[in-house]
C-alpha positions in Angstrom: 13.8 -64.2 7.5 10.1 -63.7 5.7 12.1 -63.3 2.2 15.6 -62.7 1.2 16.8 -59.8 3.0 18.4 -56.5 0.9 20.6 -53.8 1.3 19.3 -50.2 0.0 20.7 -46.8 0.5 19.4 -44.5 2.6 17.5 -41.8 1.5 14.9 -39.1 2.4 12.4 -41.7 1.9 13.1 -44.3 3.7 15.5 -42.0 6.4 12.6 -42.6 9.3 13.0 -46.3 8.9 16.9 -45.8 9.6 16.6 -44.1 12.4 14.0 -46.2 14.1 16.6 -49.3 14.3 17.6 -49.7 18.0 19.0 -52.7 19.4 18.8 -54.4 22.8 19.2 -51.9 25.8 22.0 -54.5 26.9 23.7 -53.4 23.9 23.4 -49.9 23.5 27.2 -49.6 24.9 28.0 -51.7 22.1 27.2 -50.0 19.3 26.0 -46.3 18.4 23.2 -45.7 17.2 22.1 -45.4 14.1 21.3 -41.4 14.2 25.4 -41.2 14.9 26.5 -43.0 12.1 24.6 -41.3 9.7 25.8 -38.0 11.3 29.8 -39.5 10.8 28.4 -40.8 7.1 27.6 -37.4 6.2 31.2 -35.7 7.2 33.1 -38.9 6.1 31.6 -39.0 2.9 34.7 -41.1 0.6 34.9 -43.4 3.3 31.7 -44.8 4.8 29.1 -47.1 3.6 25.7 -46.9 5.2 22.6 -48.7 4.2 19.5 -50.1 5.3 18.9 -54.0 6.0 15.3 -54.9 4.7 13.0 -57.8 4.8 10.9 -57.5 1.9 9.6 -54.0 3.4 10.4 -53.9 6.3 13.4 -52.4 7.8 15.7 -54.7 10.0 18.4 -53.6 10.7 21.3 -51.0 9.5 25.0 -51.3 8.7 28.0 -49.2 8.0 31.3 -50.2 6.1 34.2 -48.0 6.1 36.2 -48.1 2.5 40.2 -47.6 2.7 40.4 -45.7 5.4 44.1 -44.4 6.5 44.5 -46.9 9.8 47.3 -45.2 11.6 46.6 -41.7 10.0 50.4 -41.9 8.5 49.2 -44.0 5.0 51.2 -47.3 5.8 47.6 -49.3 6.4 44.8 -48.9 4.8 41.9 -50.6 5.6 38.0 -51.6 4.5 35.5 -53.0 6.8 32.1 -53.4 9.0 32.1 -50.1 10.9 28.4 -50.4 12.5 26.2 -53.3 12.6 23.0 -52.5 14.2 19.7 -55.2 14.2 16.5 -54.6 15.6 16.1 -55.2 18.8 13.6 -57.6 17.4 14.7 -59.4 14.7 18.1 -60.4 16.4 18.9 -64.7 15.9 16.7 -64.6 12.7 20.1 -64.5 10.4 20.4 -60.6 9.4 23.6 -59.8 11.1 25.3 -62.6 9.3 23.8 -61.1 6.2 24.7 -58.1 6.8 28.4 -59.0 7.1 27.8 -61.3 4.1 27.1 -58.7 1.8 29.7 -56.1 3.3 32.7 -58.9 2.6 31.2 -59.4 -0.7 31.7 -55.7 -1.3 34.6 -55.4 -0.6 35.4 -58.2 -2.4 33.9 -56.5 -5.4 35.9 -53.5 -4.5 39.4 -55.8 -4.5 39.8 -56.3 -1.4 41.5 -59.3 0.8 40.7 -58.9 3.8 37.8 -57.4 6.0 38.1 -55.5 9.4 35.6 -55.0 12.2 36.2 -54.3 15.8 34.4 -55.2 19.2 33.2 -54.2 22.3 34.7 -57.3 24.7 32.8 -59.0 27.5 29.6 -60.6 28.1 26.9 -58.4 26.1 29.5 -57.7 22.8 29.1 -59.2 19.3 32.6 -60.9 20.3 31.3 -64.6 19.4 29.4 -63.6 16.8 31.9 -62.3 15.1 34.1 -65.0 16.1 31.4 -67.3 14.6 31.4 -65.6 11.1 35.3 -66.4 10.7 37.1 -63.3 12.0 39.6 -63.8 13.4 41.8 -61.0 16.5 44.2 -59.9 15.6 45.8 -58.9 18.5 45.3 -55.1 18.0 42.4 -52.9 19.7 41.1 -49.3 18.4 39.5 -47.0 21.0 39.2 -49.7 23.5 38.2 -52.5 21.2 39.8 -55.8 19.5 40.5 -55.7 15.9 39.3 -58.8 14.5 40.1 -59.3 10.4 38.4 -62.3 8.3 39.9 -63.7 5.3 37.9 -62.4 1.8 40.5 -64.5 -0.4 39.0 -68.1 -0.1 35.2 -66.8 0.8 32.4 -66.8 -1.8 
């Protein structure tokens, strides 16, 4: 990291930078990309959180949160968490995914919640130890094919 990294929200201006994130071609199965979420964004409007990673000015990467969603679609769980995590191809290992999560825990944190959800692509090329690495934890459910992890907000600062 050059300086301390931000979050902004996307907007016509800086829209271009957004959309030229892409990560590694290994992990394109992984995660979509960044023109997708924006598209989901703009029909789930109450529920996700997109916004642009920068390094001073210069756009790094690109995240997405999803706030209270309906889990099981019957309103018994409800959920917040890190839908989409995107870094630039390169300016993966230089700290902006854990910063990303960073600030998405402490907004949802803000927000009241106690707990924080994101879910993974297993195997060999998925953000399964990195995320295993920043505390979450499976919790033995999957969602389209992927594991559920949750991480603790309660006793995180």
């Amino acid at each position: 990291m050059t300086t301390a990294p931000r979050l902004e929200v996307i907007t016509p201006q800086n829209l271009d930078a957004a959309l030229g994130i892409a990560v590694r071609p290994d992990q394109e199965h992984a995660v979509s990309p960044v023109v997708n979420s924006l598209a989901e964004a703009y029909v789930h409007p109450g529920t996700a959180w997109p916004r642009l990673i920068l390094d001073g000015d210069r756009p790094v990467g690109f995240l997405m949160a999803f706030l209270d969603i309906d889990w099981h679609g019957d309103g018994s769980v409800i959920r917040s968490g890190l839908w989409r995590l995107n870094i630039a191809a390169r300016e993966q290992g230089r700290g902006y995914g854990r910063f990303a999560v960073g600030a998405v825990a402490a907004e949802l944190r803000r927000r009241g919640a106690g707990r924080m959800y994101v879910t993974w692509h297993p195997g060999p090329t998925g953000p399964e130890r990195f995320y295993l690495g920043l505390g979450f934890r499976a919790n033995g459910e999957t969602s389209g094919g992927q594991t559920v992890g949750a991480l603790d907000l309660a006793d995180r600062g």
